[in-house]
N, C-alpha and C positions, 0 to 999 in steps of 0.2 A: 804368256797371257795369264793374269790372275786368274784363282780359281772362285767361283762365284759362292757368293757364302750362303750359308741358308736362310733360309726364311721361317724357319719354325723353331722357336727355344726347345733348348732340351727336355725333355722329359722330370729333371728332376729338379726344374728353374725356382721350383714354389720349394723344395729342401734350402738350395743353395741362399734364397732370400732369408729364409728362417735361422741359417747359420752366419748370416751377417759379414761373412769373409769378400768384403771390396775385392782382394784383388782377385778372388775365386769367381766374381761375377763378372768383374772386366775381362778375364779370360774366356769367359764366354763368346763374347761378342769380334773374337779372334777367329772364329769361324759360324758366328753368327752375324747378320745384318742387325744394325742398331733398330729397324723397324720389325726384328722378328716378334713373330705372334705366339704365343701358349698360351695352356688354363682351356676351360671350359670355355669360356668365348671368342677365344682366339685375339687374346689383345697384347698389345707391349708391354716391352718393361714397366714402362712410365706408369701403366695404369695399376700394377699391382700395387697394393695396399703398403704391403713388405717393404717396397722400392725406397733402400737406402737415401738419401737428399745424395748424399755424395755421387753415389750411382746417376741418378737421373743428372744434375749438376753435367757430371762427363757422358751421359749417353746425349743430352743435344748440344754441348759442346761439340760434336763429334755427328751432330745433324740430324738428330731424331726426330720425328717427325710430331709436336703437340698436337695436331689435330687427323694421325691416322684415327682409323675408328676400324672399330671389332665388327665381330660377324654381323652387328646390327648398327652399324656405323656409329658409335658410340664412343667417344675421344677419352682419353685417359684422364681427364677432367671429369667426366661423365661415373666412368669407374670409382675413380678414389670419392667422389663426392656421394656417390651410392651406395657406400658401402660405412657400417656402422662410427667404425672410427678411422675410417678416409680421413688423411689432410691432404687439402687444397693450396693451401700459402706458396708453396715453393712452386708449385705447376703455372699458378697465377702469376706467380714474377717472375718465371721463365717464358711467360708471353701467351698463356695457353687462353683461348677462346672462352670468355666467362658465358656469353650468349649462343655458342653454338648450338643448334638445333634437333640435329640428326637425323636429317632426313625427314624431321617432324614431329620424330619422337617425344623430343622436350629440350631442356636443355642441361646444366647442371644444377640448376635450380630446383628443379623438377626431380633429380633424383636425389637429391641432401633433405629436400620436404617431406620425401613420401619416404626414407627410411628414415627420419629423425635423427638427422647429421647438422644438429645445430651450429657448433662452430664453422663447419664447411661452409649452411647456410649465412650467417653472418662475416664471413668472410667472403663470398662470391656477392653479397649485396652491397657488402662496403667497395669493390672494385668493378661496382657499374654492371651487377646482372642486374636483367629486367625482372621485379614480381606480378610484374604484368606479362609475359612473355606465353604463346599459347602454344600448345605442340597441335600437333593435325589432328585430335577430336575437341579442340578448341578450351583445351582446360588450363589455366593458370596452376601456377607450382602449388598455393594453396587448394584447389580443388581436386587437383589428380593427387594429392597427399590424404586429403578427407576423403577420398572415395578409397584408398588403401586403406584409408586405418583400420586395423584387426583391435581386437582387447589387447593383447602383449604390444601396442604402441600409442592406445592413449595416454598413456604419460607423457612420450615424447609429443606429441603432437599439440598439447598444451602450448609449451612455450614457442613452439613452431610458429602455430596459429596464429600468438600472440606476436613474433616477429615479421610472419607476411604483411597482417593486416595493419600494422603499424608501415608496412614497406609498400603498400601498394598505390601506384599512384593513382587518388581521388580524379574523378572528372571533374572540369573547369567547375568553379562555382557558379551556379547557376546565379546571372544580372537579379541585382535587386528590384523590384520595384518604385514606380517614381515614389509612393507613400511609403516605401520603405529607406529611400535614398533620404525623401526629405527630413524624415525624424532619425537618420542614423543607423538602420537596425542592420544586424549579419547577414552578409552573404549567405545563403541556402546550400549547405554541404552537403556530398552526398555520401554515402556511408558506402565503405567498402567490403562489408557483407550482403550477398547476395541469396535471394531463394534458394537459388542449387547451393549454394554451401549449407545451408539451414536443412535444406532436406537430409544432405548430406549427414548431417549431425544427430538426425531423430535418427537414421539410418544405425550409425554408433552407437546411440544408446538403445536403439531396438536389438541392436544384436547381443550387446552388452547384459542386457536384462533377460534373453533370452536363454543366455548361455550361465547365466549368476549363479543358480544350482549348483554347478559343479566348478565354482571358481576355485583359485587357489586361495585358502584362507589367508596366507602370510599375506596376499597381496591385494586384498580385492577392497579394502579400503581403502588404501591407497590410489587402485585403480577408480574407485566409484567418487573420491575428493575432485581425482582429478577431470574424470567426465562432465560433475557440478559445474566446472571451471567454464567447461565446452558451451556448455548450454549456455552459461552466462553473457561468455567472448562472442556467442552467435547470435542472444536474445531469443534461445529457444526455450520452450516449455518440456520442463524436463521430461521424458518418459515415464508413463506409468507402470511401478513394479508390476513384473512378471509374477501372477497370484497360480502358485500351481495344487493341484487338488490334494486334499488333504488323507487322500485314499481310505475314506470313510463313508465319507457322504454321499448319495446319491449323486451320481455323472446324467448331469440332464443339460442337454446345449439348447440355446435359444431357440424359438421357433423361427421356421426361415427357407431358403433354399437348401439344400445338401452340402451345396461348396462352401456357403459361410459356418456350416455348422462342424463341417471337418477341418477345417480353419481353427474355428472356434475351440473343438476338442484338442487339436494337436496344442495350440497354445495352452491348455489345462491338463494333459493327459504327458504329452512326451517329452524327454530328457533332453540337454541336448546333446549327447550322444550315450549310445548304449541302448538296452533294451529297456521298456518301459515296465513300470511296476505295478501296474495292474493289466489284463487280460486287453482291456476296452482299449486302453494306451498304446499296449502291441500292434491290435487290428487296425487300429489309427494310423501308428509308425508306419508298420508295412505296407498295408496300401499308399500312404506318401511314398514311403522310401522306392516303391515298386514305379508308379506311375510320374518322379520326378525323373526315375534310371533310363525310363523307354521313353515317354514323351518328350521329357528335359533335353534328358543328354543320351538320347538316341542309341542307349544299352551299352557303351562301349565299354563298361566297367562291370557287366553282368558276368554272371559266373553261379559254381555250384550255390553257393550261400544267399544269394537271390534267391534264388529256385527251392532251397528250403523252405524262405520265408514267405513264399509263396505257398508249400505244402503246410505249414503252420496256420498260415492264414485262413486255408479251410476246414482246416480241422478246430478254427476257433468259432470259426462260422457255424458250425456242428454240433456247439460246447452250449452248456447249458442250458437258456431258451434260445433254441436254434431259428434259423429263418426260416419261412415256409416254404413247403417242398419245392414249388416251382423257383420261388430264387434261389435254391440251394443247388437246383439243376441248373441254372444257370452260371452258380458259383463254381460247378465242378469245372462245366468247360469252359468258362472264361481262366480258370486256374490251369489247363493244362495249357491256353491257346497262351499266355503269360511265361508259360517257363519254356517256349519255344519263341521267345520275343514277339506275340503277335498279339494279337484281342486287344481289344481296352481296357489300359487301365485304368483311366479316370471311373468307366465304373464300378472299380474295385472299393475305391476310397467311397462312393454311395453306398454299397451293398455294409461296408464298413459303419457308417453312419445307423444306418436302418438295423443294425444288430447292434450297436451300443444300446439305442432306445429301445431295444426291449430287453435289453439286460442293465438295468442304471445301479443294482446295485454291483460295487467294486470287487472284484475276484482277482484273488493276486496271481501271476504270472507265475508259473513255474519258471527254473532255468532253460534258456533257450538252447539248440542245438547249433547254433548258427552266430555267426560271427560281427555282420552286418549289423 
């Protein structure tokens, strides 16, 4: 009786793809299954990036399977199309499923859109994938790609954009009118951008503008040409620069509630990342950064350097025109009940507010002891 081969690639399958040796990989598969899994997600040959043509060629010659799927049921289709400089061609005309879903996930659509794998993209639309196709939170390949997009992939996502919505098919044209039949005029198109992509897109440039401080110089022309593009391709009104204080002038936020005014300050006062450069920015910072850790995201990222900037935080409370005694007694123990995960911290970011305005002139930050 044959001996049963395995079902897990070797350990060192992603070396042996890098040294390119055919027959060192067919050898493999001599005491490996052609549908054995490795890598981080547990997928086949087929889907590695590496995977020689010749290799794939003879691994389903020899009956590999194009539509296994990885730990997240996700076909080797799925892999190479998700991955930066994934090609698709050869998987495509070995038969592999252009619309496969994954359980709902998406399809390879969906994943060549959202890491900006254009020729992938324009290869799987030229062979009949859908750019209508929805995964299970109901998003189209261009919307689960615009809700991705970081700064480091608006460029790609340019011409992406430009490819779906060129690829998406229109709903019927809405009937003309009898007075529009009788003098001749156009069918009524409808336009295949959508609200949610629009939001989608201030979203980008909100983060964009947000983060533009500390761009990289070499690239952020580049990146801001190409965001221009976005607004354009979307019919959106571009974002208004991010105006950050000139760390001089009086910090005075609008009148209002508390929450719009730490709002208000954090968009004038804090970096986006690192510590901020004046005093009022700090106490800003940290009460956000404290009260998005516990409320947000339920502390699971807390640690000593939290907990300093929590001890910082009252001692700025303390600093110059201090608050009055009784907040300040309030401040101590909502600061100890804080570095044991508990108290409130939305009123931290108040107690934050109500000490900027009584200190509006700027005092600059020492260096902080803390890393966060």
């Amino acid at each position: 009786m044959a001996k049963a081969k395995r079902k897990t690639l070797p350990k060192d399958f992603e070396a042996l793809l890098a040294a390119s040796d055919l027959a060192a990989l067919e050898a493999v598969f001599d005491i490996c299954d052609v549908d054995a899994r490795g890598g981080v997600f547990k997928q086949t040959a087929l889907a590695f990036a590496e995977c020689p043509d010749a290799l794939a060629h003879w691994l389903v010659a020899r009956g590999a399977d194009l539509s296994a799927g990885d730990n997240y049921g996700e076909t080797a289709l799925h892999a190479r199309a998700g991955h930066w400089k994934g090609r698709v061609e050869l998987l495509i005309e070995l038969g592999a499923d252009v619309n496969h879903n994954a359980g709902g996930r998406g399809t390879p659509l969906h994943r060549a859109a959202a890491i900006g794998n254009l020729p992938a993209a324009q290869a799987l639309l030229a062979n009949g994938a859908r750019p209508d196709a929805l995964n299970s939170d109901g998003q189209t390949p261009l919307v689960f790609a615009l809700q991705r997009c970081s700064n480091a992939t608006i460029e790609r996502m340019v011409p992406m954009a430009e490819l779906l919505i060129g690829a998406i098919r229109a709903p019927a044209a809405k009937p003309r009118s009898f007075v529009g039949r009788l003098f001749g005029g156009a069918a009524e198109k409808t336009s295949p951008v959508t609200p949610e992509m629009q939001t989608l897109v201030r979203n980008i440039g909100t983060n964009f503008e947000f983060h533009l401080a500390n761009f990289n110089r070499d690239s952020v022309d580049a990146v801001s040409a190409a965001l221009e593009r976005l607004y354009a391709l979307f019919d959106v009104p571009p974002v208004p620069r991010r105006m950050l204080h000139d760390g001089k002038s009086p910090i005075v936020a609008s009148p209002g509630r508390w929450e719009d005014q730490h709002h208000e300050l954090w968009k004038l006062l804090v970096p986006s990342s690192g510590a901020a450069e004046t005093v009022q920015g700090e106490v800003i910072r940290i009460s956000g950064r404290i009260s998005d850790e516990l409320d947000g995201n339920g502390g699971v990222n807390w640690d000593g350097e939290y907990r300093k900037m929590a001890d910082a935080f009252l001692g700025h409370l303390l600093s110059a025109n201090p608050l009055p005694e009784g907040a300040l007694t309030e401040a101590r123990a909502l600061v100890s009940a804080v570095k044991k995960r508990d108290g409130d911290p939305a009123r931290m970011c108040a107690l934050a507010v109500e000490w900027v305005a009584r200190n509006p002139k700027p005092i600059r930050l020492p260096a902080p002891d803390y890393a966060r």
